[in-house]
KOLSE-787886 format. One record per residue (C-alpha): residue in three letters; x, y, z. Coordinates in steps of 0.2 Angstrom, whole numbers, plus 2048, in hexadecimal, padded with zeros to 3 digits. Layout:
<pts>
[pt 'ALA'; [X; Y; Z]];
...
</pts>
This chain:
<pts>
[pt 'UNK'; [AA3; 590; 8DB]];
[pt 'UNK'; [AA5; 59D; 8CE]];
[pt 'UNK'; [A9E; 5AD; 8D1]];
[pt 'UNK'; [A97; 5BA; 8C3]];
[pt 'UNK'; [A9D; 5CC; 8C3]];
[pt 'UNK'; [A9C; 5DA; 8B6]];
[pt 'UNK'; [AAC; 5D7; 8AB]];
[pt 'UNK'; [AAE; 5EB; 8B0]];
[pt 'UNK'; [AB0; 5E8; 8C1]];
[pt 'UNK'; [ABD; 5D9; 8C1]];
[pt 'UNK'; [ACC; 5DB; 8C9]];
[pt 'UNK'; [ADC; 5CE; 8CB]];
[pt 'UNK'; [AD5; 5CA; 8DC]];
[pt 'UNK'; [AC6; 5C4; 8D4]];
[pt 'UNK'; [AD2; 5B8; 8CC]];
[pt 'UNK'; [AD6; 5B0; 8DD]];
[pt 'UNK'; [AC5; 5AA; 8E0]];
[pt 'UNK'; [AC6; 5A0; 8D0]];
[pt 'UNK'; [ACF; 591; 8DA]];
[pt 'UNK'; [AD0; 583; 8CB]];
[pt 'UNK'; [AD9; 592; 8C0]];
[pt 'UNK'; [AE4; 596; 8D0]];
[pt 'UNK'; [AE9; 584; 8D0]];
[pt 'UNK'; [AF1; 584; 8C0]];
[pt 'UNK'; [AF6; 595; 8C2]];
[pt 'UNK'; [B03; 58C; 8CF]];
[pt 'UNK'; [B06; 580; 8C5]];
[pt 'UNK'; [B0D; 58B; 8B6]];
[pt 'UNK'; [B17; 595; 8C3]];
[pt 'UNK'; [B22; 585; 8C9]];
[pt 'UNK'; [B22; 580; 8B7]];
[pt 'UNK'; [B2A; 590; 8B2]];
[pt 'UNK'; [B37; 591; 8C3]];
[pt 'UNK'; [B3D; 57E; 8BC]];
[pt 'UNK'; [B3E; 585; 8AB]];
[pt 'UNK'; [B46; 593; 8B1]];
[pt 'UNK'; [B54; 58A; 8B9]];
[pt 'UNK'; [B52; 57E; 8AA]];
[pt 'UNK'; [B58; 58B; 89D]];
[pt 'UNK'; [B6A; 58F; 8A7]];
[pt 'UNK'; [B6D; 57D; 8AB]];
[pt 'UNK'; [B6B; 578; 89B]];
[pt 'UNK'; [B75; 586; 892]];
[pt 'UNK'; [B82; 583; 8A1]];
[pt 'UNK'; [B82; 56F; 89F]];
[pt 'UNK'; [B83; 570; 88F]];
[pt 'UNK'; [B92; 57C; 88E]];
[pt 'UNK'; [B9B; 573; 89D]];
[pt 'UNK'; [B99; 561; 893]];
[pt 'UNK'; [BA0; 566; 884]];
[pt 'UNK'; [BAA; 577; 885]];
[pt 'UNK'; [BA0; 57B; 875]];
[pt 'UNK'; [B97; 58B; 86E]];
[pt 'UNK'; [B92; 57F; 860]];
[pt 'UNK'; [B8B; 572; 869]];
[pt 'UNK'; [B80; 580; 874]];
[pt 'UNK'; [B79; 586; 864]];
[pt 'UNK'; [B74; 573; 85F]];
[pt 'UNK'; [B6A; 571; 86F]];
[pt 'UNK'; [B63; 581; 86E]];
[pt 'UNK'; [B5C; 57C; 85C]];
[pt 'UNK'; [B56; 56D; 861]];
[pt 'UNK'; [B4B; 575; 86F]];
[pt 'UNK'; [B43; 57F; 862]];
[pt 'UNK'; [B3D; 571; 854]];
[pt 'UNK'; [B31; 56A; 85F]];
[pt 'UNK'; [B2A; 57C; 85F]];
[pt 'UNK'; [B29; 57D; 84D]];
[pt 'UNK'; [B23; 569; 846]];
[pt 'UNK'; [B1B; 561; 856]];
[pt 'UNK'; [B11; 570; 85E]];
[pt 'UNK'; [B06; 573; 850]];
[pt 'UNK'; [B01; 563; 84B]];
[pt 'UNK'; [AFF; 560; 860]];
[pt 'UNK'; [AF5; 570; 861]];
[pt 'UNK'; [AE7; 566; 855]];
[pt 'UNK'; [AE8; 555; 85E]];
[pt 'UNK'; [AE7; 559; 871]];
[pt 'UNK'; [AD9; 564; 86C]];
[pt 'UNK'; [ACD; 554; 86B]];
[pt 'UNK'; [AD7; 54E; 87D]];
[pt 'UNK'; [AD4; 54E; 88E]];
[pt 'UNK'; [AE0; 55D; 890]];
[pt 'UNK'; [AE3; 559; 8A3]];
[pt 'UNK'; [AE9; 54B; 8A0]];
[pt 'UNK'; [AF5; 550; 892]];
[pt 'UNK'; [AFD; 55D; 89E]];
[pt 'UNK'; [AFE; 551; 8AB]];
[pt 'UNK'; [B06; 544; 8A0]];
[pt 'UNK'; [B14; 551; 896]];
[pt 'UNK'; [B1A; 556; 8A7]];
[pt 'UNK'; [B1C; 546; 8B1]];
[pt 'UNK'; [B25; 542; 8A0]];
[pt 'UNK'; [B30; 550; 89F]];
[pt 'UNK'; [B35; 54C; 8B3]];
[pt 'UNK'; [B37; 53D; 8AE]];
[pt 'UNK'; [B44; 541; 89E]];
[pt 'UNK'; [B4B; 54D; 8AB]];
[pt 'UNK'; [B4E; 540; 8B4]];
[pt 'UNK'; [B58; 535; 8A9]];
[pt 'UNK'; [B63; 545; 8A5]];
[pt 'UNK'; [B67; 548; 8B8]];
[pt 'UNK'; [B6B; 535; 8B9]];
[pt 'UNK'; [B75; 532; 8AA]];
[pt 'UNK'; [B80; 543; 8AF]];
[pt 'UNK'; [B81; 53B; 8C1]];
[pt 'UNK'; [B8B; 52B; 8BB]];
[pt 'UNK'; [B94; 536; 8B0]];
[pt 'UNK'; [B8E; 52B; 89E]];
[pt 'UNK'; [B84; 53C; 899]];
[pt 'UNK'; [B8B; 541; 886]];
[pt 'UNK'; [B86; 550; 87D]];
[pt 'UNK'; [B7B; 546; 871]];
[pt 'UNK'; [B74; 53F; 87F]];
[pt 'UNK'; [B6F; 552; 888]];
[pt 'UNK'; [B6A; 556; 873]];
[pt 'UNK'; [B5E; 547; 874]];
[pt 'UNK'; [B56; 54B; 884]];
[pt 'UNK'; [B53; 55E; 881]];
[pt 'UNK'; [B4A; 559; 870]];
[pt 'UNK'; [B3F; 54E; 879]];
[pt 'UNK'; [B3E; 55A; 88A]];
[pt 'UNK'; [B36; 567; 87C]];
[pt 'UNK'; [B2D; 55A; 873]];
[pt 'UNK'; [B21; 558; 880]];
[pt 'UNK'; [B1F; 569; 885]];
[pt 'UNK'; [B18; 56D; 875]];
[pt 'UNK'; [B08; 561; 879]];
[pt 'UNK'; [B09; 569; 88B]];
[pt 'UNK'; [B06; 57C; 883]];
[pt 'UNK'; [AF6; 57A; 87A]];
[pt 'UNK'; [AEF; 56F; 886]];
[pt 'UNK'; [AF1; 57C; 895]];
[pt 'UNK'; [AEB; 589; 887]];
[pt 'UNK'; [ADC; 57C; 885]];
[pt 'UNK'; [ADA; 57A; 896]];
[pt 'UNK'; [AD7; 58C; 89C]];
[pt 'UNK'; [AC6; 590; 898]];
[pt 'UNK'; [AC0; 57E; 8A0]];
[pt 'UNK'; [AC7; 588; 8B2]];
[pt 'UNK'; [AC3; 59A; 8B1]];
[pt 'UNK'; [AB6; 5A4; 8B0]];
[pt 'UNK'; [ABB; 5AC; 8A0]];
[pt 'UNK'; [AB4; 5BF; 8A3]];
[pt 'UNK'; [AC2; 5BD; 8B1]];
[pt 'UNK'; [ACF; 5B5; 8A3]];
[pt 'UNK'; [AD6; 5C5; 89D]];
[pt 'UNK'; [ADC; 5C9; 8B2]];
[pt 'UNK'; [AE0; 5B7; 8B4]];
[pt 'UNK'; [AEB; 5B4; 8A4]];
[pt 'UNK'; [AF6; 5C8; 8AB]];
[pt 'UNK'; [AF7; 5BF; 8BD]];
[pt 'UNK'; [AFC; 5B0; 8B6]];
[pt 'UNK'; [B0A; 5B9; 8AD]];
[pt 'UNK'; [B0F; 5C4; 8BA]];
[pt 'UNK'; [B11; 5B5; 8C5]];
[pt 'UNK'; [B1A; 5A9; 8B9]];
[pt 'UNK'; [B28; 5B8; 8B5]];
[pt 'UNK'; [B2B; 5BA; 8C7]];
[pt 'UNK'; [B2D; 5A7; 8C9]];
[pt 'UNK'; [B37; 5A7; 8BB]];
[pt 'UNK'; [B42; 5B6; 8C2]];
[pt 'UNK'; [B44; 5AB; 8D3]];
[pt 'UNK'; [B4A; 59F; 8C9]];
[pt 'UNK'; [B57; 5A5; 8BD]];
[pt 'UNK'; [B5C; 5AF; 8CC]];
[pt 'UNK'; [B5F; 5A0; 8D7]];
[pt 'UNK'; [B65; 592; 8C6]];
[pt 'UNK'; [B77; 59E; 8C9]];
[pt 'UNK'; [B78; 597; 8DD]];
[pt 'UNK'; [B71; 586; 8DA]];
[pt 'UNK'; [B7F; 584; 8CC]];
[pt 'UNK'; [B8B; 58A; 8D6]];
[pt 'UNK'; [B8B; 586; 8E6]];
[pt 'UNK'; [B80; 574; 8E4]];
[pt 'UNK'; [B86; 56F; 8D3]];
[pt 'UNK'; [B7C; 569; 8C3]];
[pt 'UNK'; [B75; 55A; 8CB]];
[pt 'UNK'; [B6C; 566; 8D8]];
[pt 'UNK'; [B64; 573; 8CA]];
[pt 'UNK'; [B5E; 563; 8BF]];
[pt 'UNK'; [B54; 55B; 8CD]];
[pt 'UNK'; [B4C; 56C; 8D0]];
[pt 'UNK'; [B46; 56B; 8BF]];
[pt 'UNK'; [B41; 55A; 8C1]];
[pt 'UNK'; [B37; 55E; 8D1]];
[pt 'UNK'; [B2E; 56D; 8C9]];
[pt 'UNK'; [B26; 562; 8BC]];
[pt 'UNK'; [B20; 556; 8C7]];
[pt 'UNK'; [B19; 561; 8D6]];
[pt 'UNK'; [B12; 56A; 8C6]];
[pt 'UNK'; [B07; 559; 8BF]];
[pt 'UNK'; [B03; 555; 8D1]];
[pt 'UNK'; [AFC; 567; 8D2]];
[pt 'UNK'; [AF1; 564; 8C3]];
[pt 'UNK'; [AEB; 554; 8C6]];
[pt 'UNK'; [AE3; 55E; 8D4]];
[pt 'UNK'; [AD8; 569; 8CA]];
[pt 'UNK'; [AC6; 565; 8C8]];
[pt 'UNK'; [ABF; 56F; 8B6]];
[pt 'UNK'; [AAD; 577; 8B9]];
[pt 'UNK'; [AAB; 579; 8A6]];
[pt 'UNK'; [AA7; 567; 89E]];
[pt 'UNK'; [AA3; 56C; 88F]];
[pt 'UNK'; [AB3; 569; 884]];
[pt 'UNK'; [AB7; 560; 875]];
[pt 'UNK'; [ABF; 552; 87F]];
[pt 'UNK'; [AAD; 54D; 887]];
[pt 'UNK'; [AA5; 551; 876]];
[pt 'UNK'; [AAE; 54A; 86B]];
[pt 'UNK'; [AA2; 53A; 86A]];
[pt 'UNK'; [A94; 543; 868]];
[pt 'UNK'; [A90; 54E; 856]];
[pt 'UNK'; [A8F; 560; 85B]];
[pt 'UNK'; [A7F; 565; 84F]];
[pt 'UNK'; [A76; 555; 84F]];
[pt 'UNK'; [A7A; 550; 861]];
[pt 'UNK'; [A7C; 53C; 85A]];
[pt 'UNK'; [A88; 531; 85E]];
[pt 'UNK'; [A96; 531; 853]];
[pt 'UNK'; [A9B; 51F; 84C]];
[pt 'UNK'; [AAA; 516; 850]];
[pt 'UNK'; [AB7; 516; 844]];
[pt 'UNK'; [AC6; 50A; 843]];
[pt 'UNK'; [AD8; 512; 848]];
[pt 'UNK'; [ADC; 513; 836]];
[pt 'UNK'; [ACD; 51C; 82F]];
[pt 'UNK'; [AD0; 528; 840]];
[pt 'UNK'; [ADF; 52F; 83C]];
[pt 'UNK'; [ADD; 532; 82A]];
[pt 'UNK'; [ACD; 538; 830]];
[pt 'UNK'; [AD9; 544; 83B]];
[pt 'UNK'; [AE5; 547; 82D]];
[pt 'UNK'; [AD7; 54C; 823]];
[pt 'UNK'; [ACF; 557; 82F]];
[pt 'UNK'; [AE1; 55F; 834]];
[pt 'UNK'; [AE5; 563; 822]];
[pt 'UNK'; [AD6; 56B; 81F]];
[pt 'UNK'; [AD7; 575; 82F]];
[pt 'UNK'; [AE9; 579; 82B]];
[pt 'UNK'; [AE5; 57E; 819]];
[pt 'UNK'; [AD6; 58A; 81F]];
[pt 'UNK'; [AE6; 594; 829]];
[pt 'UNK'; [AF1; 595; 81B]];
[pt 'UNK'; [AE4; 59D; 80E]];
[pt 'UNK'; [ADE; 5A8; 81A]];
[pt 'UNK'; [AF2; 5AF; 81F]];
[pt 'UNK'; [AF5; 5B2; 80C]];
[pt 'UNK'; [AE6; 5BB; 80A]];
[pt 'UNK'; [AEB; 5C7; 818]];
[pt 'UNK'; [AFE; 5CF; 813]];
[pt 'UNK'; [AFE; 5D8; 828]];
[pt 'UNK'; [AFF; 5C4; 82F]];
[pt 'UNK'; [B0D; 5C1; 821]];
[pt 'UNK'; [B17; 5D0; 828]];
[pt 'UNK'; [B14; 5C9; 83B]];
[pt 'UNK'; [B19; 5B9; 835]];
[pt 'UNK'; [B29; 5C0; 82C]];
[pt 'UNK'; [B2B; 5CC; 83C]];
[pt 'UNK'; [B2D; 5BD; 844]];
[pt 'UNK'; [B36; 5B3; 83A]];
[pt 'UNK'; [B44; 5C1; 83A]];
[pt 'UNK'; [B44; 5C5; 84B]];
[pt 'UNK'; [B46; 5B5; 850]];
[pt 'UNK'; [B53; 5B1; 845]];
[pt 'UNK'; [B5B; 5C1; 84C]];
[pt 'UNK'; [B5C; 5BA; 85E]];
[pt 'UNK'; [B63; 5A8; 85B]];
[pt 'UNK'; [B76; 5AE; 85F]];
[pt 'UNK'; [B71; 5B5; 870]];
[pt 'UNK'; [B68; 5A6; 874]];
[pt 'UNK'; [B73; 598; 86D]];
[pt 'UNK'; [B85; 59F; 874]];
[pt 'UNK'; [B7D; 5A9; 884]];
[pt 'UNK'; [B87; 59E; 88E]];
[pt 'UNK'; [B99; 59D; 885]];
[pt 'UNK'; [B97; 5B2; 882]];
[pt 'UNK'; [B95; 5B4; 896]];
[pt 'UNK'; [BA2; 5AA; 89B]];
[pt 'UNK'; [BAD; 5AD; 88E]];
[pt 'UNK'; [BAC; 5BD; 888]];
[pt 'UNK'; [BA9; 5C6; 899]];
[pt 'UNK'; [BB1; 5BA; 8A3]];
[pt 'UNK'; [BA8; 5B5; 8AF]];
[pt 'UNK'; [BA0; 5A6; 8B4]];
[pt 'UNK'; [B8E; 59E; 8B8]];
[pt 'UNK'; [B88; 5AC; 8C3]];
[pt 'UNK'; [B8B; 5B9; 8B5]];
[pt 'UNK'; [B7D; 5AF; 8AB]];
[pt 'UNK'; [B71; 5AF; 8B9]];
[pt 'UNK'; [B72; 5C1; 8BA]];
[pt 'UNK'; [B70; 5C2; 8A7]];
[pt 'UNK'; [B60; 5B8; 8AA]];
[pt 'UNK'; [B5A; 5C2; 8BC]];
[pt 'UNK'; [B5C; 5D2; 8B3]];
[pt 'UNK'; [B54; 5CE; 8A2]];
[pt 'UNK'; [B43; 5C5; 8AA]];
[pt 'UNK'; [B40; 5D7; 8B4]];
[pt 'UNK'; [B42; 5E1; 8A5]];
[pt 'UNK'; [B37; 5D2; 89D]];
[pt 'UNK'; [B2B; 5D6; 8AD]];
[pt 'UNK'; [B2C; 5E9; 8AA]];
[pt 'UNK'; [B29; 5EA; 89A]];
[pt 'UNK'; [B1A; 5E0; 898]];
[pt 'UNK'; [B13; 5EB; 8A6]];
[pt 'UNK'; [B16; 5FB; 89E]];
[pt 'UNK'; [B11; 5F6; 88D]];
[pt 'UNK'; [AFE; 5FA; 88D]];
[pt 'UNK'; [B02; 60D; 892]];
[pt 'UNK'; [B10; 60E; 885]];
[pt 'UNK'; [B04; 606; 87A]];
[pt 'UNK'; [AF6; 615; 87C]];
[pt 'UNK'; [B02; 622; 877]];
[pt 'UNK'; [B0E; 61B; 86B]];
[pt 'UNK'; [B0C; 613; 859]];
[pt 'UNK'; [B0C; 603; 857]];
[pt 'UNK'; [B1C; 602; 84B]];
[pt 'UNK'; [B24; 60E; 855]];
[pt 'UNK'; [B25; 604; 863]];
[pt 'UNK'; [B2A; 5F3; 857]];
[pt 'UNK'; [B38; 5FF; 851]];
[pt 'UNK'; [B3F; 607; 861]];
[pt 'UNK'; [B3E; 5F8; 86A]];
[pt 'UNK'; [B47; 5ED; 85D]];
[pt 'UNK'; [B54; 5FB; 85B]];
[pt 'UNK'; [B56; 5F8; 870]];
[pt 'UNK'; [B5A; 5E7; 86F]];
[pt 'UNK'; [B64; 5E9; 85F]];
[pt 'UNK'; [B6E; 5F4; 867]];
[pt 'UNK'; [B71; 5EA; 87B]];
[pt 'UNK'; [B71; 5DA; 870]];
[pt 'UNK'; [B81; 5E2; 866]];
[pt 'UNK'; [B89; 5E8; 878]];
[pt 'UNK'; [B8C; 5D5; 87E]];
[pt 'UNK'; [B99; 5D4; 870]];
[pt 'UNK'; [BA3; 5E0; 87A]];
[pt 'UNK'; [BA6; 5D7; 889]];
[pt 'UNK'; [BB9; 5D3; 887]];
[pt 'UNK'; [BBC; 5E4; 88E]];
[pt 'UNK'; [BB5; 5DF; 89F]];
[pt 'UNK'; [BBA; 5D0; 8A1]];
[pt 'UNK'; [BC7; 5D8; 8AD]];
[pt 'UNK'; [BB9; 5DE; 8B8]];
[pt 'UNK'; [BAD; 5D5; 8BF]];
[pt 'UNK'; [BA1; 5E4; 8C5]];
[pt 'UNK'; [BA2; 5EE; 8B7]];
[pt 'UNK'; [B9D; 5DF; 8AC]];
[pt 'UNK'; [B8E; 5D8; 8B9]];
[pt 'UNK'; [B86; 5E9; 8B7]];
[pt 'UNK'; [B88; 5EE; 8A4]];
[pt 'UNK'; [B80; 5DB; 8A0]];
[pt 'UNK'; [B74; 5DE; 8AD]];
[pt 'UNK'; [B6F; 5EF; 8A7]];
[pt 'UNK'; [B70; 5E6; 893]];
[pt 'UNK'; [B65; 5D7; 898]];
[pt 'UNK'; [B58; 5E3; 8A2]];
[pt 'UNK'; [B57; 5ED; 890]];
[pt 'UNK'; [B55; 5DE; 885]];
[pt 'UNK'; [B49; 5D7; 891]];
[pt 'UNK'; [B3E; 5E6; 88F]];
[pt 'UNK'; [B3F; 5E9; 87F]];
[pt 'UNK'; [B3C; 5D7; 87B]];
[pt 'UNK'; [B2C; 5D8; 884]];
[pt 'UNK'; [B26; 5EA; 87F]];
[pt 'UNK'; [B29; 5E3; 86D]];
[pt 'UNK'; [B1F; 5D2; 86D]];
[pt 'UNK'; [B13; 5DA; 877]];
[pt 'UNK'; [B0E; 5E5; 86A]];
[pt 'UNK'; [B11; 5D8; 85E]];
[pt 'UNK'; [B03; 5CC; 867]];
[pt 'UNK'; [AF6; 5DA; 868]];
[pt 'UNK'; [AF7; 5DF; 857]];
[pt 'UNK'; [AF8; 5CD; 850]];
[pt 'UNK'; [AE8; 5C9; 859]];
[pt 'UNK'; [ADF; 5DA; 854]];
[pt 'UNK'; [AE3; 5D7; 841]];
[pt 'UNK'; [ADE; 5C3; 841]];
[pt 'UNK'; [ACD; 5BE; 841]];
[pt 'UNK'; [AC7; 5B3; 850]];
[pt 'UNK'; [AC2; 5A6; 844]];
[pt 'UNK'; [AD4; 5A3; 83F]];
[pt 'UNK'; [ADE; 5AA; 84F]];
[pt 'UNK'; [AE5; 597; 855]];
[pt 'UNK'; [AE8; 591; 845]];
[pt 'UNK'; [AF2; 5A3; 83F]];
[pt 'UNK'; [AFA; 5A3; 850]];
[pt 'UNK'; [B00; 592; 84E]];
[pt 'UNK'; [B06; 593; 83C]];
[pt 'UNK'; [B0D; 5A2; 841]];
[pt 'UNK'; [B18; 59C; 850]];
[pt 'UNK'; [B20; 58E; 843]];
[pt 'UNK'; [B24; 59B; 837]];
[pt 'UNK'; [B2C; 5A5; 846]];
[pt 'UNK'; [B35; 599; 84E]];
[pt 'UNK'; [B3B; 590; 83C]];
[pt 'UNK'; [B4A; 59B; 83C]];
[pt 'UNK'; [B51; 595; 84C]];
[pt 'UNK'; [B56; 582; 84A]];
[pt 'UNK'; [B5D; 587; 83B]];
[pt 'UNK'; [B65; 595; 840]];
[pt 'UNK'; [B6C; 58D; 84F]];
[pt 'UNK'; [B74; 580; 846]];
[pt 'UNK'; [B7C; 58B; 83A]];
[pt 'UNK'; [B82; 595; 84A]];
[pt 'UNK'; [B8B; 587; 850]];
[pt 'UNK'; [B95; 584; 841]];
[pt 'UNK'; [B99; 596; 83D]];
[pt 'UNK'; [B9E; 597; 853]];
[pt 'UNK'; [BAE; 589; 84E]];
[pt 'UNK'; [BB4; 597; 840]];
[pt 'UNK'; [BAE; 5A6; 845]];
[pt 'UNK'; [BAD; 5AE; 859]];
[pt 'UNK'; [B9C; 5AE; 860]];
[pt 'UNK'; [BA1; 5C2; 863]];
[pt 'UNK'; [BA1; 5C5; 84E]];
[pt 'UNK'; [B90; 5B8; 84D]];
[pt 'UNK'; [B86; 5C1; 85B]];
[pt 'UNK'; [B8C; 5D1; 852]];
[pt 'UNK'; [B87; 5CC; 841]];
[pt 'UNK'; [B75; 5CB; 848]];
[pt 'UNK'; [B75; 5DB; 853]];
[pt 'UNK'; [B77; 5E2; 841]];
[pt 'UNK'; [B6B; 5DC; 838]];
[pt 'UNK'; [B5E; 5DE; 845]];
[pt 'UNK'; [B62; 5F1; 846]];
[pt 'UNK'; [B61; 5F3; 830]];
[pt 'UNK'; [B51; 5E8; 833]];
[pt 'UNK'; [B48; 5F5; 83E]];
[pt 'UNK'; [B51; 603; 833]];
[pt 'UNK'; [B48; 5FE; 824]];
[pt 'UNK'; [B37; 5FB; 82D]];
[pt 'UNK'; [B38; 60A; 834]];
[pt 'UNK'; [B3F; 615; 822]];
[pt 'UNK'; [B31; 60A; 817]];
[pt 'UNK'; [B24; 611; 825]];
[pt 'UNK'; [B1C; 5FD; 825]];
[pt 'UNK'; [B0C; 5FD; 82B]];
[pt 'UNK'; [B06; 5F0; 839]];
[pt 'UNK'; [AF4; 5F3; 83D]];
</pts>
């Protein structure tokens, strides 16, 4: 039963009474431990089956198209879908893709177009699991309670996913690849069997509406499959459209989308060669990235928590500025690691302390980004602004990524990670010179 209360005196342990949202709340956490183990065991299988900065930054791109073609033409389908179902579905198929990765490297047959092929379908279906969970929320939760539930919900899933990454560096190297895989393979599993559990209180949604015409409240006819999905193509063209106009009719969503665009774009070196610049360049081996991991997730944590009282007393482009100018700056101090290579506890605590400021300033930084973006888009428009803008954000980094790996057989991964260190710091320079306005 859900209880009422005044939304002024709701706290998060109001949130633990809401037992349907609770369910999926555990669900999200042990999907975010596997896909925290996921991120290291894929950087670090991919590495150790090919030797390859190139080839990490090719499976790093492929991760990302999905994100930037599938998700929002998904985002419009599932809508009209039973969106339990749809989570239930994308996970037992990513354990089960995970499942063919674990088996293929077991018999030793796995190649690195093989791992390529598998990530892009791994991410393919997680980008009709996103919007369905989105979907799914308000037919669990009160939704006075939402705003506690979606920061408890957070706070949970970071602290899974710092247990995670914290453990990926043990798993790898003490039980071996085959062990961390089938962890990630678990997690999806225990996570559908989780949801299949939940029972929605809210019935009224589009997928046990969709029949019925919501003005008229008369059946809506039957049309044949063909006439259906132009019917859909229609309808999502038009929806699609109704975004764009809107965005170029508001220049402060064009700056977010190039703010993202460009910012993204900046941090496609540290993620493609994170692997080959932590074992390489400092010398160490899988544990080093595990710490990297541990210690960026907390100032992730940290951040995120602080941000509303940095918020009240700061401007909103001084904080994109200082924060960007922070990550620049740790971003371009992983180039240097050559110099400790030689000693292993000097170079365990500079990356911790680098990772701990990136992780901040990462979160601080799209924090702010999030809250403006939402305050300066109209309601009406927020999905469809927030979707077009994601694909414009995350279009950079297949790209990007590719290019990455051809440049990383020229050129060291050190000058490439270096290269966009720099322009991230002449980025915030300008912004902050040209005094650009986000609210």
């Amino acid at each position: 039963m859900n209880t009422q209360k005044e939304p002024a005196k709701i706290g998060y342990r109001d949130v633990l009474t809401q037992k349907e949202y609770m369910k999926l709340l555990v669900a999200d956490a042990v999907n975010r431990f596997g896909d925290a183990v996921d991120s290291i065991t894929f950087s670090w299988l991919t590495y150790a089956l090919t030797g390859s900065a190139s080839w990490s930054a090719v499976v790093f791109g492929l991760n990302q198209i999905p994100n930037m073609v599938i998700q929002p033409l998904a985002a419009v389908w599932v809508e009209k879908l039973d969106k339990k179902k749809v989570m239930i579905i994308t996970d037992i198929l990513r354990g089960l893709l995970v499942t063919v990765l674990a088996i293929t490297y077991v018999l030793d047959v796995l190649t690195p177009w093989m791992l390529a092929v598998l990530a892009l379908a791994i991410s393919s279906a997680e980008s009709f699991r996103i919007p369905a969970g989105i979907g799914f929320i308000p037919r669990i939760i009160n939704m006075d309670y939402y705003s506690f539930g979606s920061g408890l919900n957070r706070t949970v899933s970071t602290v899974m996913e710092l247990i995670g990454t914290g453990l990926s560096g043990i798993i790898l190297g003490v039980f071996g690849i085959p062990a961390a895989v089938g962890i990630d393979m678990l997690s999806y599993f225990i996570s559908a069997g989780i949801i299949s559990f939940i029972h929605p209180f809210n019935t009224q949604s589009p997928e046990n509406a969709r029949e019925t015409d919501s003005e008229t409240k008369v059946p809506v006819k039957k049309t044949s499959g063909a006439n259906s999905l132009a019917l859909w193509w229609a309808d999502y063209k038009k929806s699609m459209n109704e975004g764009l106009t809107y965005i170029k009719e508001h220049p402060l969503i064009i700056k977010f989308c190039l703010l993202g665009f460009t910012a993204n774009a900046m941090l496609v070196p540290l993620n493609a060669f994170m692997t080959p610049i932590l074992t390489d360049v400092w010398g160490q081996g899988v544990m080093l990235i595990s710490a990297f991991n541990v210690a960026m997730t907390a100032g992730t944590l940290i951040g995120g928590f602080l941000y509303p009282y940095i918020g009240r007393k700061i401007y909103s482009r001084t904080i994109i500025v200082s924060s960007g100018l922070i990550l620049c700056i740790n971003y371009a101090m992983l180039s240097v690691g050559q110099f400790f290579a030689a000693a292993p506890a000097a170079a365990y605590i500079i990356v911790a302390l680098v990772a701990f400021f990136i992780g901040a300033s990462v979160s601080v930084f799209s924090s702010c980004f999030s809250v403006l973006f939402i305050k300066s888009t109209d309601e009406k428009y927020l999905s469809r602004a927030s979707g077009i803008h994601n694909a414009v954000s995350v279009s950079a980094m297949p790209v990007l990524s590719f290019l990455s790996g051809f440049l990383a057989v020229y050129i060291p991964t050190t000058i490439i990670l270096l290269a966009g260190a720099v322009l991230g710091i002449l980025l915030f320079i300008v912004i902050a010179v040209k005094k650009v306005k986000f609210e």
